[in-house]
VEXVEX-464206 format. One record per residue: residue number from 1; x, y, z negated of N, C-alpha, C in turn. Coordinates in steps of 0.02 Angstrom, whole numbers, plus 32768, in hexadecimal, padded with zeros to 4 digits. Each point is the difference from the previous one (the first is absolute). Layout:
NUM:X:Y:Z:X:Y:Z:X:Y:Z;
...
***
This chain:
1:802A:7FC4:8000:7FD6:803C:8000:802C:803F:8000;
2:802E:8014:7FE0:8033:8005:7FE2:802F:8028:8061;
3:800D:7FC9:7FFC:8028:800F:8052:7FC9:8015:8037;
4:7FBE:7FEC:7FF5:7FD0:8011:8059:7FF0:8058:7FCF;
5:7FF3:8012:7FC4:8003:8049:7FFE:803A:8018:8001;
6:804C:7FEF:8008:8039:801B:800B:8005:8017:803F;
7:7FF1:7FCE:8037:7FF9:8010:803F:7FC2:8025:8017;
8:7FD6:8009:7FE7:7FBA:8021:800E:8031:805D:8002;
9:801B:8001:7FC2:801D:8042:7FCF:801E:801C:803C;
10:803A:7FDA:8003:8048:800C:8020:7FE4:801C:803C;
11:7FE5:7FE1:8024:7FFA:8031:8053:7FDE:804E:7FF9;
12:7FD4:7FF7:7FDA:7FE5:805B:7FE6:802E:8027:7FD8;
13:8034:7FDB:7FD7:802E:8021:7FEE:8024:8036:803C;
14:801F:7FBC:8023:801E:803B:802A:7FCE:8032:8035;
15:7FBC:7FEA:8005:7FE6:802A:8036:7FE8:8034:7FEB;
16:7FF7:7FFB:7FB3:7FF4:8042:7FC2:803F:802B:8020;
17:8032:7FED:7FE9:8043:8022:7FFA:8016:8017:8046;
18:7FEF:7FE8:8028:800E:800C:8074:7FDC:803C:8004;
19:7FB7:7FFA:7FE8:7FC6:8013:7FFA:8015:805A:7FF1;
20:8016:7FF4:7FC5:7FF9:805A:7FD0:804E:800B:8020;
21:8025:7FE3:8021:8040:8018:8022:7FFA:8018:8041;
22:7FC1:7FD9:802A:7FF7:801D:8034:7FD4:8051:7FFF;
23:7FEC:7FF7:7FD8:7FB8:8034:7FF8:8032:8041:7FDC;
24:8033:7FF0:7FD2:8022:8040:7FDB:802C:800A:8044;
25:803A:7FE7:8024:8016:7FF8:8029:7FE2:802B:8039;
26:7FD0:7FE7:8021:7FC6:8021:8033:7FF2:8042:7FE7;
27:7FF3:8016:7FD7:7FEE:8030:7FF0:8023:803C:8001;
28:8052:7FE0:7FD3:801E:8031:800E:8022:8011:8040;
29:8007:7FD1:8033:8020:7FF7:802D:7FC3:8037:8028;
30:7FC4:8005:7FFF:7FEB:8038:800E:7FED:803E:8000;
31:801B:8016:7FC5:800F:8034:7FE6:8031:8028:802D;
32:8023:7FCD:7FEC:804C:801E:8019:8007:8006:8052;
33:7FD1:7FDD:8032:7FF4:8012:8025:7FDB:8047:8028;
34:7FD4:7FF1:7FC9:7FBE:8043:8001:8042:8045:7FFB;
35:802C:7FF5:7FCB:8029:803A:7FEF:801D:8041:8036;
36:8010:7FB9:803F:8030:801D:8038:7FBF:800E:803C;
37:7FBB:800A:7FE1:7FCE:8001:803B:7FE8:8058:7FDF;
38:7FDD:8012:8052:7FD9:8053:7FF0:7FC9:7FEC:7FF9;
39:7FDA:8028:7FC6:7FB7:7FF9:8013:7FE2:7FD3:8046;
40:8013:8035:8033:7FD0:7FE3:8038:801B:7FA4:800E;
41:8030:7FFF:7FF4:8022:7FB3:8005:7FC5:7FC8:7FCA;
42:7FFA:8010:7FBA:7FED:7FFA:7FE9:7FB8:7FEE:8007;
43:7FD8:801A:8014:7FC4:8002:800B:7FE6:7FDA:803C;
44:8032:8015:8048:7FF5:7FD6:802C:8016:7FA9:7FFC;
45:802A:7FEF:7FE6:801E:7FC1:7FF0:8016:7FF9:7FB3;
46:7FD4:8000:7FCF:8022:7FEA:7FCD:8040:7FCF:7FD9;
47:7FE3:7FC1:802D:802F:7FC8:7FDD:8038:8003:803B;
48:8003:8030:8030:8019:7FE9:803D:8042:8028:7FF2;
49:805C:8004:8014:8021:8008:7FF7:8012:805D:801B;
50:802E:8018:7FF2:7FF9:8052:800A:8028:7FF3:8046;
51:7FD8:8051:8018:801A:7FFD:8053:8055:8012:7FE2;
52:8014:801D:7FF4:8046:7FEB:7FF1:8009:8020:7FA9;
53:8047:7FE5:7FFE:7FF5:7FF3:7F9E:801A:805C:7FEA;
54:7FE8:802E:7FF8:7FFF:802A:7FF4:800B:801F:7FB8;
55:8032:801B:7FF3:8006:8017:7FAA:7FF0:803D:7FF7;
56:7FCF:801C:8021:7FEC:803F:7FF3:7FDE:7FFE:7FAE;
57:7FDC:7FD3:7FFD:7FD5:7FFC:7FBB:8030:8007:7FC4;
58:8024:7FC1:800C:8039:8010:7FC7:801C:803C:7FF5;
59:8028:8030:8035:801F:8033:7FEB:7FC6:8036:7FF3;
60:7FCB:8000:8008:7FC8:8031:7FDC:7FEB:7FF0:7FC0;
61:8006:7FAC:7FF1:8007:7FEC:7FCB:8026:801E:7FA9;
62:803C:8001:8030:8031:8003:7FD7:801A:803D:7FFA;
63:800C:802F:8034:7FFB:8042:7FE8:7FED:8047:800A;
64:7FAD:7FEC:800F:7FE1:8031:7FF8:7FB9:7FEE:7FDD;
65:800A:7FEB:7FCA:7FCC:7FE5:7FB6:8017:7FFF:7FD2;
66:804C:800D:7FFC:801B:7FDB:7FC6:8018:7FC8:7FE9;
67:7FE9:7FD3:8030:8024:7FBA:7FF6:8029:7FE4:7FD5;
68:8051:8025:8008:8033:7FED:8002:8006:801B:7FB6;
69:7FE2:804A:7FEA:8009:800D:7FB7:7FD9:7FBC:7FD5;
70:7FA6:7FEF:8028:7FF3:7FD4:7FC8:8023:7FC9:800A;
71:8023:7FCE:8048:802A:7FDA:7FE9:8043:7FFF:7FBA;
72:8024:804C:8015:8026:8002:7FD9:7FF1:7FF0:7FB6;
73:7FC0:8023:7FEC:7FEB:8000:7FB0:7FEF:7FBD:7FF5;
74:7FE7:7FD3:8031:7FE8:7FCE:7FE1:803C:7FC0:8005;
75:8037:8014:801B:803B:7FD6:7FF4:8031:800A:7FB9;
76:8001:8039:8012:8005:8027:7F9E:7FE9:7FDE:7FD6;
77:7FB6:7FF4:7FF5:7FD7:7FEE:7FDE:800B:7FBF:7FF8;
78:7FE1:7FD9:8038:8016:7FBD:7FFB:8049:7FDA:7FE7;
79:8023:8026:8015:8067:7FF9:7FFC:7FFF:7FFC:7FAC;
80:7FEF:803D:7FF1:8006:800F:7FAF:7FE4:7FD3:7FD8;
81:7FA3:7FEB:800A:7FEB:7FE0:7FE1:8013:7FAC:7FFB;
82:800A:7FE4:8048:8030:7FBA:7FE9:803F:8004:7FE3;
83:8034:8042:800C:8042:7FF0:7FBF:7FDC:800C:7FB6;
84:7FDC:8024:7FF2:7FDF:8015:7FC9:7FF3:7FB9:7FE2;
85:7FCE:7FD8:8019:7FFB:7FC3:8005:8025:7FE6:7FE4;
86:802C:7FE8:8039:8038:7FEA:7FEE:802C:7FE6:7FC1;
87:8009:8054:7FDE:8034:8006:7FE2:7FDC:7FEE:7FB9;
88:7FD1:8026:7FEA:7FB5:7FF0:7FE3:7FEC:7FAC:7FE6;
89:7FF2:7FE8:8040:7FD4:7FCC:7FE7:8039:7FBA:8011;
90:804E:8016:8011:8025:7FB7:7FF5:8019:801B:7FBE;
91:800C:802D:7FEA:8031:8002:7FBD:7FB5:7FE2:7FC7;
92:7FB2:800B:8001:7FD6:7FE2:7FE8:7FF2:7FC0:7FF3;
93:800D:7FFE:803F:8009:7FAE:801C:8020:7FDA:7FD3;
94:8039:8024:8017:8036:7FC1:7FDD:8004:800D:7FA0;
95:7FE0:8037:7FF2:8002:8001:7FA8:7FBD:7FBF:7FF3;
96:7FBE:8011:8024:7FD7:7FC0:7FFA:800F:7FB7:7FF0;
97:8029:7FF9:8037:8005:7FBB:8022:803B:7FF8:7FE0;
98:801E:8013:7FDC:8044:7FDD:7FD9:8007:8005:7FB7;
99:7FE4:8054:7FE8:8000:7FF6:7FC0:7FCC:7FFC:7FDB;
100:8000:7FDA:7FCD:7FCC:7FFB:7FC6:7FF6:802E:7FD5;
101:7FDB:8029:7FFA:7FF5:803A:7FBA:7FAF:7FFD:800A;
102:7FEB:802B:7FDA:7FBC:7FF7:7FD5:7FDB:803A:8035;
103:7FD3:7FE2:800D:7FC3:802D:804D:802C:7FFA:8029;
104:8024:7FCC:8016:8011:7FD8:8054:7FCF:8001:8020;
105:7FE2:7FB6:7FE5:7FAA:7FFC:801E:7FCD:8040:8003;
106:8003:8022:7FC8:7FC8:8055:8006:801B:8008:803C;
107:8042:8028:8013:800D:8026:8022:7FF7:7FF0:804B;
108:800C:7FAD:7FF6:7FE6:7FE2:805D:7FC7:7FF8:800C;
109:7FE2:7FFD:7FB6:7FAC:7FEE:8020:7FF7:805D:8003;
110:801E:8034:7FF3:7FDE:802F:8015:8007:802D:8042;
111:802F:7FBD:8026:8029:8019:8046:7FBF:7FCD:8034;
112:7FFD:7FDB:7FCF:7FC2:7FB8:8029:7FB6:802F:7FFE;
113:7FE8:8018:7FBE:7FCF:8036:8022:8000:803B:8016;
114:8040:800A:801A:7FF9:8034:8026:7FED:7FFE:8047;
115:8015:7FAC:8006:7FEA:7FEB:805A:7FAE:7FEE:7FF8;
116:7FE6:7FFC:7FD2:7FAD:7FFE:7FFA:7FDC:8049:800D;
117:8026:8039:7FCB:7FD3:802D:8023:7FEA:801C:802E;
118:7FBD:8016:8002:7FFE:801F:804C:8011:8052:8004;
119:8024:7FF7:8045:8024:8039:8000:7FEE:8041:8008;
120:7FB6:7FF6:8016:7FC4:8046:8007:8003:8011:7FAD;
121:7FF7:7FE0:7FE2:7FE1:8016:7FC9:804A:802E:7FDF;
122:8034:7FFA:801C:803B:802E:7FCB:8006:8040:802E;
123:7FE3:800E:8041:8002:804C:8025:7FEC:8039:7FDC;
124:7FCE:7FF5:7FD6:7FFF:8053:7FE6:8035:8006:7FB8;
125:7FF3:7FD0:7FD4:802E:8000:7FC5:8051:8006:8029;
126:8015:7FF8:803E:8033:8007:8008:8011:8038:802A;
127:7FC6:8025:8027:7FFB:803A:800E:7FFE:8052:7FD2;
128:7FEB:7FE5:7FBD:7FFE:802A:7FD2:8055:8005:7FDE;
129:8007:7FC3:8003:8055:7FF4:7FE6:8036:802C:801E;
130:7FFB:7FF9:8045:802C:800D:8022:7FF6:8045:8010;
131:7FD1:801D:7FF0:7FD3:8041:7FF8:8029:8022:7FBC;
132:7FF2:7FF0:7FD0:801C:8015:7FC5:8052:7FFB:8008;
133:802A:7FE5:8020:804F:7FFC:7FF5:8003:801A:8047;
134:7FD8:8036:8021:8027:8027:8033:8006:7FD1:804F;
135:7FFA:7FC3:7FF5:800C:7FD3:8038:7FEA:7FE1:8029;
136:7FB6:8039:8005:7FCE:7FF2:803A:8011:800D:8024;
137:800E:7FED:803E:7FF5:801E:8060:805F:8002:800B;
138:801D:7FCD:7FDA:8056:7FFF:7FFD:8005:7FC1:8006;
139:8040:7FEE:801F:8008:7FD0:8035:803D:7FE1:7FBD;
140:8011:8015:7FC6:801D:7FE0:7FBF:7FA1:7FEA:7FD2;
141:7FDC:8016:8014:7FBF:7FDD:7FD7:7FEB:7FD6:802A;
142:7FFC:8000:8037:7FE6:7FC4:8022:8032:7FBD:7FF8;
143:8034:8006:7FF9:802B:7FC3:7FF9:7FFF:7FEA:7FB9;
144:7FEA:8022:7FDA:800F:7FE0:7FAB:7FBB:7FDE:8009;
145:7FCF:8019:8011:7FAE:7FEB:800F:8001:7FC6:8030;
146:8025:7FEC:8031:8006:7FBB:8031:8044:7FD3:7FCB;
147:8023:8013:7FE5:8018:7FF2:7FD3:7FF0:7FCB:7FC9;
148:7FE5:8035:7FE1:7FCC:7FCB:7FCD:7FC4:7FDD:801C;
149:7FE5:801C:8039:7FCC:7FB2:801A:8019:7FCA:8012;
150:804F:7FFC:8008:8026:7FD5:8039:801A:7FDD:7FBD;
151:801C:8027:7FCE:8025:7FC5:7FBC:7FF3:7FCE:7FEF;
152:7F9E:7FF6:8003:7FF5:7FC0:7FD6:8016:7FC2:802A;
153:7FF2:8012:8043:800C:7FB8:8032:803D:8011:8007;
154:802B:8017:7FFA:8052:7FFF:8009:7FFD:7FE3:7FCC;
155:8017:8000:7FB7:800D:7FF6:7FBD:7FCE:7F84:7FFF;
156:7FCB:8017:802E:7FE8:7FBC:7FF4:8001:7FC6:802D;
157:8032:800B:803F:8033:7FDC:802B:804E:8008:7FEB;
158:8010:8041:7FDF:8037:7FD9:7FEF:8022:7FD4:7FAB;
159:7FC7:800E:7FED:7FF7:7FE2:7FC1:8008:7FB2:8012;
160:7FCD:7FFC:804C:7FF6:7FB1:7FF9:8047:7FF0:801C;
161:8020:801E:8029:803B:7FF3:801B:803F:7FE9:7FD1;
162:8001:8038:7FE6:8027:7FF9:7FC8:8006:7FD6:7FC8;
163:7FD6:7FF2:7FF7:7FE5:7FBA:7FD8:8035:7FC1:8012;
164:7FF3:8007:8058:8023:7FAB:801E:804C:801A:7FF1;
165:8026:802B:8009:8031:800A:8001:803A:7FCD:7FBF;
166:8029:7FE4:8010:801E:7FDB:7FD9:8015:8011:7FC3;
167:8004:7FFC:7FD2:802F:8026:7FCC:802F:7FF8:7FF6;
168:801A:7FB9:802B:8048:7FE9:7FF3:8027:8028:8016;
169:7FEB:802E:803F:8022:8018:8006:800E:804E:8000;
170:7FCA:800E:7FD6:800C:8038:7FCC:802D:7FFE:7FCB;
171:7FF9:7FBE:7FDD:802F:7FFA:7FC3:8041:7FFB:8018;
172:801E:7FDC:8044:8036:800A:8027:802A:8032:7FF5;
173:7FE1:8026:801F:8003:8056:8008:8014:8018:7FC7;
174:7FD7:7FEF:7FBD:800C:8013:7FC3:8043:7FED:7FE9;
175:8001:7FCE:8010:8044:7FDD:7FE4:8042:8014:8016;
176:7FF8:801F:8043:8024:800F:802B:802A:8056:7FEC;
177:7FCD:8015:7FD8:8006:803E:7FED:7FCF:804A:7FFB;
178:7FD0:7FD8:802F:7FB8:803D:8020:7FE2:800B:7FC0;
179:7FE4:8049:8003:7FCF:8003:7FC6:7FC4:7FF0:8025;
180:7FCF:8013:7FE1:7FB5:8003:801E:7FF4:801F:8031;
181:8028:804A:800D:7FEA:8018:8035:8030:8000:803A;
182:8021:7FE8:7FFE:802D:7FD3:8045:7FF3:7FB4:8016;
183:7FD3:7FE0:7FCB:7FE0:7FCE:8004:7FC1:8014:802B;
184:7FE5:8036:7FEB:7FC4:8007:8031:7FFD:8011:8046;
185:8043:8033:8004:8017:801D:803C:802A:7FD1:8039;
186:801F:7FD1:7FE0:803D:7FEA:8014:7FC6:7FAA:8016;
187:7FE7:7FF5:7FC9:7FD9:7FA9:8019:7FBB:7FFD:7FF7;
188:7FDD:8036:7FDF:7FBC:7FF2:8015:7FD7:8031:8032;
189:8028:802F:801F:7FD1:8019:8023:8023:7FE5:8057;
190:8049:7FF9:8002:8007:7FDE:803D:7FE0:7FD5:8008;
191:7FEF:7FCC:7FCC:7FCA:7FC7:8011:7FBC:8018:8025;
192:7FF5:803B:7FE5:7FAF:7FFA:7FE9:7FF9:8036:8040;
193:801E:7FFB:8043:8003:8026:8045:7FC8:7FF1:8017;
194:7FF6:7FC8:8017:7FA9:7FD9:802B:7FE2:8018:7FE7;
195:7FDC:7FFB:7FAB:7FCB:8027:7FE7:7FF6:804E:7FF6;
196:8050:8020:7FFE:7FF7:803F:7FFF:7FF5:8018:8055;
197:802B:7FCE:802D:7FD4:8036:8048:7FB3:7FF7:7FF9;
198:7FE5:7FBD:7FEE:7FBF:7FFA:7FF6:7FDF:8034:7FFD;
199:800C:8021:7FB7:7FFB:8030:7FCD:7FF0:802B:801D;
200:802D:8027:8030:8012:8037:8018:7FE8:8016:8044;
201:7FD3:7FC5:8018:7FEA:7FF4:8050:7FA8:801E:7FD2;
202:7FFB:7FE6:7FC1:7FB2:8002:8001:7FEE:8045:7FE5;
203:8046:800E:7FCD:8000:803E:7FEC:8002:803E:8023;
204:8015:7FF9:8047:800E:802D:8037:7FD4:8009:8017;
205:7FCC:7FC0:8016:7FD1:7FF0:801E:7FAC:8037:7FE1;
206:802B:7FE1:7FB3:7FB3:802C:7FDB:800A:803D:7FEF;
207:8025:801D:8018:8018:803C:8009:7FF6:802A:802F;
208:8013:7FEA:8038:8011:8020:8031:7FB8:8003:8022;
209:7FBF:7FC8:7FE3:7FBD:800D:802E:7FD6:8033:7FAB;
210:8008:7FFA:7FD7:7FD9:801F:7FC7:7FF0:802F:8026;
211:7FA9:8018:7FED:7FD5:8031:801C:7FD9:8020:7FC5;
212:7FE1:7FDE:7FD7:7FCA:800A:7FC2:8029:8034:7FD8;
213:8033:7FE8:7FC9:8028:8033:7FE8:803C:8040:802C;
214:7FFF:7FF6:803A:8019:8036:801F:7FCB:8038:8015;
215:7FC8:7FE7:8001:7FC3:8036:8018:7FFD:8017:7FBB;
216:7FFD:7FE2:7FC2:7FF4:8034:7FD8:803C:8031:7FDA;
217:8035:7FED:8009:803C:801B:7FEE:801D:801F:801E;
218:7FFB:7FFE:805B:801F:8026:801E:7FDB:8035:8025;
219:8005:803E:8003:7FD4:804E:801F:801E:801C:802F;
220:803E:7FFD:8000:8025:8031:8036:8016:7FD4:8036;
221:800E:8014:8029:800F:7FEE:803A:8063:7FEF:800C;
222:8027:802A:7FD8:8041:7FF2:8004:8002:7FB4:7FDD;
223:7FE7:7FEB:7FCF:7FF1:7FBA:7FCC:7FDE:7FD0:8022;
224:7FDF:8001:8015:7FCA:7FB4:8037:8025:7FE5:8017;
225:7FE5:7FB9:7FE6:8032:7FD2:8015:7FF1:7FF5:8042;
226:801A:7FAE:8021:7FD8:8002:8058:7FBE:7FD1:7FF7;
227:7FD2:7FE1:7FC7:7FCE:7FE9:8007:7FBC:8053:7FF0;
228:8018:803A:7FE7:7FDE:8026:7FEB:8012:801D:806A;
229:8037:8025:7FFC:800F:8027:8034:7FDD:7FCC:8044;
230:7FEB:7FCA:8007:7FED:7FD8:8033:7FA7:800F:7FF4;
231:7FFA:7FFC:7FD6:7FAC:8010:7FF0:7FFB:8037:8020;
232:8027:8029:7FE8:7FE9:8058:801A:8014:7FF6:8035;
233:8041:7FE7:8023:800A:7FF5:8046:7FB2:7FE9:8037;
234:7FEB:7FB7:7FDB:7FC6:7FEB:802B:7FBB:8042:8001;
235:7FF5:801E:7FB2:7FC5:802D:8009:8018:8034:8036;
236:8026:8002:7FFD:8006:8062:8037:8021:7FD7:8058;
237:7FF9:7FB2:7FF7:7FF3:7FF5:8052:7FDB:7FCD:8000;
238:7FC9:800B:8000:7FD0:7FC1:7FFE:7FE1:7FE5:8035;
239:7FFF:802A:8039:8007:7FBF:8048:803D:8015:8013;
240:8048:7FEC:7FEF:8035:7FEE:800B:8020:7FCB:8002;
241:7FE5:7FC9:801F:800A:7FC0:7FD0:8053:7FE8:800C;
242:8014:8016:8040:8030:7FE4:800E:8047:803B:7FD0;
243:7FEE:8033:7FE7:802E:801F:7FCD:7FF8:7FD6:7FB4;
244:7FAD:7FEA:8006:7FFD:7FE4:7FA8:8029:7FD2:8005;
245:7FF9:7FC1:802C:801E:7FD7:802A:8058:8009:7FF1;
246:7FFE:801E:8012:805D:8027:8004:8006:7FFF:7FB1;
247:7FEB:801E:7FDC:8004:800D:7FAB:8001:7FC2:7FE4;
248:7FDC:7FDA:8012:8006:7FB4:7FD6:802E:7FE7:8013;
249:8013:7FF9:802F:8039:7FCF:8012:8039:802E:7FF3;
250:7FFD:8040:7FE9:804E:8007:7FD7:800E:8004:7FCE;
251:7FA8:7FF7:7FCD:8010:7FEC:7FC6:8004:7FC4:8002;
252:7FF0:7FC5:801D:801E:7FB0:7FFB:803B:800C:800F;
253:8026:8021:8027:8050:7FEA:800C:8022:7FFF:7FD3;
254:8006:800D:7FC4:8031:800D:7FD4:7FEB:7FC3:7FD4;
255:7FC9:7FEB:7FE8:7FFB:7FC7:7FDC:8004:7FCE:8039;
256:8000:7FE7:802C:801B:7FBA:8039:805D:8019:7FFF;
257:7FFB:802A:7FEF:805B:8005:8011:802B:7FE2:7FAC;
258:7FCD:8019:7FE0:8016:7FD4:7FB1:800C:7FCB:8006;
259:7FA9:7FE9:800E:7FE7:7FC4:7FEE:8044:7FCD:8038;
260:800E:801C:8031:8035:7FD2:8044:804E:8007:7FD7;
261:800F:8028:7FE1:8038:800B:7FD8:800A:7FC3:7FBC;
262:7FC4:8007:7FEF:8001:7FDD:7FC0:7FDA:7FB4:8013;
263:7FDF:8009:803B:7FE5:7FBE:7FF2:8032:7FA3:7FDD;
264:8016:800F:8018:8039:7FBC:7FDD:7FF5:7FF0:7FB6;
265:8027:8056:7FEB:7FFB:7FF7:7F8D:7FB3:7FEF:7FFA;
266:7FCF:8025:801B:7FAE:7FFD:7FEA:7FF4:7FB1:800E;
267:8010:7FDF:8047:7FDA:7FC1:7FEA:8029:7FDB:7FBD;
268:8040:8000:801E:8040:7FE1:7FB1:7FB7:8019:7FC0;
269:8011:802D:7FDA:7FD7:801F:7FD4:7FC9:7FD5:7FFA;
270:7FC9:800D:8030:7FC9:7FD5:7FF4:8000:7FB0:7FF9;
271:802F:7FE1:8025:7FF4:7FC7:8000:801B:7FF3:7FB0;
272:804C:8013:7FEE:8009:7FFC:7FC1:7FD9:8011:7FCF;
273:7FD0:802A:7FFE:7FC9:8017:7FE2:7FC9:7FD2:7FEE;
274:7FFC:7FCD:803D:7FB3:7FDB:800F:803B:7FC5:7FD3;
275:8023:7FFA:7FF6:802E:7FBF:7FE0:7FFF:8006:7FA8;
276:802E:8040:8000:7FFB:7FFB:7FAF:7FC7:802D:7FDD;
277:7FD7:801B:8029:7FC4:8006:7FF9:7FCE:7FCF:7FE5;
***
């Protein structure tokens, strides 16, 4: 019984998985077509390829909207908030996952509900915050604010990571002469590379698209990141499709250029993840 539902599974497995690859795939593959088409291209032949591949859209794109400032801010942003990360939630990490003192457990179960709450519900209490310390509509408040939404799931992958990590050969190290913090620098964070590009692909990721807390934090126009500056981009050309067109596909370029950089450490990471996990 056992094996005829294994084989029943297995073929929808992969036609699930062909399935949402062709359709995400397709989709964007027409985008990015649409990008290099004019209106009238557009309209007369939709799915159909551009009379020739034209970058007019892009360079109206990019600099005459602003583009390139909200790219800039939101690489800032993003850049800052995964070392922030980083630096943050492995030195956490590794106090969790190695030493014993009294509220270990408090302090992880209060990193574990932090990935429960919902994140609508902290916009005004954190709009008022950032209100009161001067650091509304500033591109140093928006990163402490993606910051702390990004800690609890940094701090609760590498907790688990860190966990598998050997101790033998921490105590090695020890013996060898390392204190603790050449032990951390020197053998547990070279280890702990796969999970931190992981880390740093999702942290970028949830960064670099955040919309909810940038609409309410950010007002001016020098500060917008490129998911705010793309909104206002699409309202003030709204049968433009082949400029909106143009705008999306240069905010995907920068996360496919990560994600192709790093892809290697991220699967490493995960698979080690799905193991001592």
């Amino acid at each position: 019984m056992g094996k005829v539902f294994s084989n029943f599974v297995s073929p929808l497995k992969y036609l699930f998985i062909w399935g949402y690859f062709s359709l995400t795939f397709g989709l964007f593959l027409w985008v990015l077509i649409t990008s290099f088409k004019s209106n009238r291209e557009i309209f007369s032949n939709p799915f159909g390829l551009p009379e020739s591949f034209n970058i007019d859209n892009y360079i109206f794109a990019l600099f005459d909207v602003n583009m390139v400032m909200y790219l800039l801010n939101s690489l800032i942003v993003a850049v800052a908030t995964v070392l922030l990360c980083f630096v943050l939630g492995s030195t956490v990490s590794y106090a969790l996952s190695r030493f014993e003192f009294k509220g270990n457990t408090f302090i992880y179960l209060l990193f574990i509900i932090g990935l429960t709450i919902p994140l609508q519900s902290l916009i005004f209490p954190m709009f008022f915050k950032m209100h009161t310390l001067g650091l509304r509509d500033t591109i140093f408040g928006i990163i402490i604010v993606y910051t702390a939404l990004n800690l609890p799931k940094t701090v609760f992958l590498l907790v688990g990571f860190m966990k598998g990590v050997p101790k033998e050969m921490e105590e090695a190290a020890i013996i060898d002469g390392c204190n603790y913090w050449k032990v951390f620098s020197k053998v547990v964070i070279p280890m702990s590379k796969p999970v931190l590009a992981t880390v740093g692909i999702l942290v970028f990721i949830a960064a670099w698209n955040e919309y909810i807390f940038a609409t309410v934090l950010i007002s001016s126009d020098v500060t917008k990141t490129l998911p705010l500056g793309l909104a206002s981009f699409q309202s003030s050309h709204l049968s433009e499709y082949g400029l909106i067109a143009a705008g999306v596909i240069i905010s995907i370029i920068p996360v496919l250029i990560a994600y192709i950089l790093f892809q290697e450490q991220i699967i490493k990471g995960m698979a080690s993840g799905a193991v001592k996990g």
